[in-house]
C-alpha positions, 0 to 999 in steps of 0.5 A: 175086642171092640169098644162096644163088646168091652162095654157089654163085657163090663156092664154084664160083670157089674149085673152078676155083681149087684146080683151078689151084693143086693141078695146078701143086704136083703138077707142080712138087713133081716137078719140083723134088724137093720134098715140100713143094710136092708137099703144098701141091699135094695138098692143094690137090688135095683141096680141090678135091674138099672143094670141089665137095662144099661146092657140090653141099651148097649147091645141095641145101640150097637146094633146099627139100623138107619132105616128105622133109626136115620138119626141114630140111637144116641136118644136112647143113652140118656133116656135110660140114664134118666129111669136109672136115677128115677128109680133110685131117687124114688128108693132113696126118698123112701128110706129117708122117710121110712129111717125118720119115722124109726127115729120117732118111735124108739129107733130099732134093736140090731144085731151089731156083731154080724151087721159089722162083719157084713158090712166091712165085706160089702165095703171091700167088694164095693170099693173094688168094683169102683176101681174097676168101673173108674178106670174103664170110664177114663177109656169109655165116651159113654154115659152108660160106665159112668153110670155104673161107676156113680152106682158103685161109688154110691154102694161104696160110699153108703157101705163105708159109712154103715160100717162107721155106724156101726161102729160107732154103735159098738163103741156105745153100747160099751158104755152105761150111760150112752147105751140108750143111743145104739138104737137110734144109730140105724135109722141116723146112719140112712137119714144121713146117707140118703139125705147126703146121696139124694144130690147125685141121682138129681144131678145126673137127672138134670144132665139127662133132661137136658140131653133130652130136650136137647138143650144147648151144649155147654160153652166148654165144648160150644165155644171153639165150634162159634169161633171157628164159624164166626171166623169163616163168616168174616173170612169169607164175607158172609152177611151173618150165621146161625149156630145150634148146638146140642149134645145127646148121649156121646154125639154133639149135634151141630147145625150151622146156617150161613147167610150169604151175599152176592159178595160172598166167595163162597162160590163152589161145592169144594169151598162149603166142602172146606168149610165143613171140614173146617168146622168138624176139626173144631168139634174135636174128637167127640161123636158129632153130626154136623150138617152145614147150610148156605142160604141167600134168604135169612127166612130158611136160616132161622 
């Protein structure tokens, strides 16, 4: 099995899974008056279209097409990862609204019994999920897994902490005195989760943009691709060298402009060749289209 097909395999199994799990939030959030449940379960809901969106992505980068596509597909990885995090920010702000309003007006009455049954379930579901798409991201280079593995982490994290609440909720109503407080727990429970969750989809928002408008890469990777070319402009005599670096989904994008001078020794096909090989080693294993120029005239350079 390819990487690509282990990819599709992955992301289908993640679609019949948030498919599962969105279902039974809607259900049981209605069932048992809890606004915290029914988000989990909306969102669930909205990964599995995210999802199905991840799968489809996958299977039309796989599908090569250098005819219509002379650059590759890589555009559309964090294109896509950006509507994922859209989607679920537009989610998450909303419940946080809707939760604060709940707080203001008298809380919500919930069925606490069965919302911490359903709740310690979705829990064990979605930690196993996590595991599965945690260690499939350490063998995959795309951005597609890892945004399977932030959803999951997100449903497993936000399930832990309902399950929490509600218990805690159980634990107050056993008392006379804090009892008036079980109310309020539901809507606390998401203006805590939502509040503390908004982070993760506007970092990888950010990390999306950015790959988009291809920005420069960050100097963790940049750095030992300028060395090397610096090295080679001195080693070689070369009057100075421009580099352009940038990363779209799993390719870095490498341009590098020498100028050179009558003086300099690069004096045939074979060397700019050496040079090139140079400077891909330097790039590492990572994806990358490198494209090397040699110019006496500064002006094509820049």
């Amino acid at each position: 099995m390819t990487a690509q097909q282990n990819e599709k395999r992955l992301l289908t199994f993640s679609v019949y899974g948030a498919v599962a799990f969105a279902f039974g939030g809607i259900i049981v959030g209605i069932l048992v008056s809890s606004q915290m449940i029914l988000f989990d379960g909306l969102y669930s809901l909205i990964s599995v279209a995210l999802s199905m969106l991840s799968l489809y992505a996958a299977a039309f980068m796989s599908k090569k097409d250098t005819k219509n596509y002379p650059f590759g597909k890589s555009m559309i990885e964090p294109l896509v990862i950006l509507i994922k995090y859209t989607a679920i920010t537009i989610l998450v702000a909303g419940s946080f609204i809707t939760a604060l309003l709940a707080l203001f007006t008298g809380g919500r009455d919930m069925i606490l019994g069965a919302a911490m049954i359903y709740s310690a379930f979705a829990t064990l579901v979605c930690l196993l999920f996590l595991l599965w798409f945690r260690q499939a991201s350490k063998r995959s280079k795309t951005g597609l897994i890892k945004a399977e593995q932030n959803q999951w982490m997100m449903d497993t994290l936000v399930s832990t902490g309902v399950l929490t609440g509600f218990l805690l909720a159980g634990l107050l109503s056993l008392s006379d005195t804090l009892s008036f407080l079980v109310p309020y727990t539901d809507p606390v429970m998401v203006l805590l989760v939502t509040g503390y969750f908004i982070r993760v989809p506007v970092v990888e928002m950010k990390k999306a943009l950015h790959e988009l408008l291809e920005m420069r890469l960050d100097h963790e990777q940049a750095g030992p691709i300028e060395q090397k070319v610096k090295e080679i402009e001195e080693r070689f005599g070369m009057k100075e060298s421009f580099i352009r670096l940038s990363r779209t989904g799993n390719v870095i994008w490498i341009e590098i402009d020498y100028v050179i001078t009558p003086k300099s020794t690069v004096d045939s096909v074979k060397v700019q060749d050496q040079i090139r090989g140079e400077i891909a080693a330097a790039a590492g294993k990572d994806t990358h289209w490198l494209t090397v120029s040699f110019t006496e005239n500064r002006k094509w350079a820049i």
